[in-house]
C-alpha positions in Angstrom: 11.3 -26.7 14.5 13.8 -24.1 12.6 17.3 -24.1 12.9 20.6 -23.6 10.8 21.2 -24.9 7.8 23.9 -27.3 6.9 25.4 -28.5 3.6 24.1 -31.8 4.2 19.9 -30.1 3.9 20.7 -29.7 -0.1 18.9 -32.3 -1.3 16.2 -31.9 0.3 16.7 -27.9 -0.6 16.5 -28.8 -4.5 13.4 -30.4 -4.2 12.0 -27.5 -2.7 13.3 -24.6 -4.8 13.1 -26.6 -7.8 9.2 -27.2 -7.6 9.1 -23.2 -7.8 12.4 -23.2 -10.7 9.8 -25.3 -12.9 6.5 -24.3 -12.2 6.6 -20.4 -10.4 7.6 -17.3 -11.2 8.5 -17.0 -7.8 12.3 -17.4 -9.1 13.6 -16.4 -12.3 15.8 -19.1 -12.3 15.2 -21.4 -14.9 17.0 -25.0 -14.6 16.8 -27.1 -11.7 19.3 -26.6 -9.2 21.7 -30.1 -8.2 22.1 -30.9 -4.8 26.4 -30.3 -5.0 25.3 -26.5 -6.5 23.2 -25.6 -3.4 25.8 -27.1 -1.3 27.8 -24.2 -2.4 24.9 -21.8 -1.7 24.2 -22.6 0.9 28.5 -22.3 2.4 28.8 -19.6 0.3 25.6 -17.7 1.9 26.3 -19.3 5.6 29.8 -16.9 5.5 28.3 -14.0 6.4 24.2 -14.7 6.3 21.6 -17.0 8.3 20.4 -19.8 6.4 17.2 -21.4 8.4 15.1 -24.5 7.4 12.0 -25.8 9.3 11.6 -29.5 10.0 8.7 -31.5 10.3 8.9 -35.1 11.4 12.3 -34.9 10.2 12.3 -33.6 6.8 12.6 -29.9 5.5 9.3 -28.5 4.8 10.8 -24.7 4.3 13.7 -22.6 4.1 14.9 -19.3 4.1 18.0 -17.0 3.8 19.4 -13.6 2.7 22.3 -12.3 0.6 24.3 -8.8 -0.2 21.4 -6.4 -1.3 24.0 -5.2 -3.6 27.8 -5.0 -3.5 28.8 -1.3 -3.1 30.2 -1.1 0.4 27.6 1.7 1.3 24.9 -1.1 1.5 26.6 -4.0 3.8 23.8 -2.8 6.4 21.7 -4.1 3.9 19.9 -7.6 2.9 18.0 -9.1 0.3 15.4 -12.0 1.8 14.3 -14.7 0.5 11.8 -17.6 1.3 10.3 -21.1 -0.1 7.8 -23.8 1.8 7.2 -26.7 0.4 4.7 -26.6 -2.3 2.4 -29.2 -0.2 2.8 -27.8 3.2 1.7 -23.6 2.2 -1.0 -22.1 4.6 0.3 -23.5 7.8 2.0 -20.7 9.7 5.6 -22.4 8.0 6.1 -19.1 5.6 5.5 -16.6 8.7 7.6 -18.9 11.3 10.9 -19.2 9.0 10.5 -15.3 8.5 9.9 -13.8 12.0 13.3 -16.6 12.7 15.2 -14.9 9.6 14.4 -11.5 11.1 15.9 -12.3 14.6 18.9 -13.5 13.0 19.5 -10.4 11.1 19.4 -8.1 13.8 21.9 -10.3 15.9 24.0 -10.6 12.7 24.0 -6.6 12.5 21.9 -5.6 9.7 19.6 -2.5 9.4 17.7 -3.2 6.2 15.5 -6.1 4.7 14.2 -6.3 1.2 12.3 -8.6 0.0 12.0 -8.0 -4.4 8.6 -10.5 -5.3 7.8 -11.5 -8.4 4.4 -10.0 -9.5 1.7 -11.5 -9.3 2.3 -13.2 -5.8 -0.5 -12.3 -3.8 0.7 -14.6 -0.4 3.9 -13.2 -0.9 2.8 -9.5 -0.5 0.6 -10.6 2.3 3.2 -12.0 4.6 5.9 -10.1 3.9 3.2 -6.9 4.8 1.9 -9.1 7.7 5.8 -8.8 8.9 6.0 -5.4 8.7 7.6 -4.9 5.4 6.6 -1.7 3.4 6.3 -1.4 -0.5 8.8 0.8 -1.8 8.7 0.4 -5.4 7.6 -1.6 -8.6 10.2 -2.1 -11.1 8.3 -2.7 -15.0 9.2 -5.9 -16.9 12.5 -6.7 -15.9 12.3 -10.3 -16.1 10.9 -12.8 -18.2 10.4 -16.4 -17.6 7.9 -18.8 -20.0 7.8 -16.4 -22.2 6.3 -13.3 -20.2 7.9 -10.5 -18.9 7.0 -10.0 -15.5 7.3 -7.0 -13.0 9.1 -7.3 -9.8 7.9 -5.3 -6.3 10.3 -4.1 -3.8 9.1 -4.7 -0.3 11.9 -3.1 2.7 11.6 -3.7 6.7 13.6 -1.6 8.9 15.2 -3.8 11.3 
C-alpha cells in the first residue's frame, strides 16, 4: 500500500534514511537524521510536494518525495526526486511502486520536469530510474565527498 505521508511516519523515516546516512553513498548526508528534524521535512516538503511511503503489515518499508530543483523562479515546473526502501526489503517491486506513485502525483501537482541526481556508483539506481523512463543528461566530476572519497554524481531527467 502507498499513500501520504504524515508527520507522525518520522520515526519510522529515520530508520530508513539513516541506514543509507551511515552506510551509502546514496546521500551525502552525513549524521543521522532525529525523528523531530524529519518531522519538519517532511511539513516543510508536504507544502508544495508529495511525500509517499509504502506500508507493509503496518510499518513503512519505503518512501519517496521531491523538492525545488533549484530556486530561480524559471524552474518551479521543475523537481528533484528522491527515493529510499528499506535496506531489508530491496528487490521486491517496492523502489519501482513508490516511483511510478511519485510520478502520478507530480503530474496532478503540475510539474513538467523530474530529475533524479544519483550518486555514482549506484547501479539499481540507474536501472530503475531508466526502467521509468528517465534519460541521463549529464555526469557532474567529484562534487561530493563522503568517507573520505570524492564521488561523481549523474543527472537522470523524465519529462512528465
Amino acid at each position: 500500500m502507498v499513500r501520504n505521508a504524515t508527520a507522525k511516519d518520522a520515526k519510522q523515516i529515520c530508520d530508513i534514511y539513516n541506514y543509507y546516512v551511515k552506510n551509502s553513498i546514496s546521500t551525502f548526508e552525513e549524521t543521522p537524521v532525529n525523528p523531530s528534524e524529519m518531522e519538519g521535512r517532511i511539513k516543510k516538503t508536504m507544502a508544495r510536494f508529495p511525500w509517499i511511503v509504502a506500508i507493509d503489515k503496518g510499518n513503512i518499508i519505503g518512501f519517496a518525495y521531491a523538492t525545488e530543483w533549484k530556486a530561480r523562479p524559471a524552474y518551479k515546473f521543475t523537481v528533484e526526486t528522491s527515493i529510499y526502501v528499506d535496506a531489508h526489503q530491496s528487490e521486491k517491486g517496492i523502489g519501482k511502486a513508490l516511483y511510478q506513485k511519485l510520478l502520478q502525483l507530480l503530474v496532478q501537482y503540475g510539474f513538467r520536469n523530474a530529475i533524479g541526481s544519483i550518486a555514482l556508483p549506484n547501479e539499481a539506481s540507474v536501472m530503475l530510474h531508466e526502467h521509468l523512463g528517465f534519460k541521463r543528461t549529464g555526469k557532474l566530476i567529484k562534487v561530493g565527498i563522503k568517507f573520505g572519497q570524492w564521488i561523481d554524481v549523474g543527472l537522470w531527467q523524465k519529462t512528465l
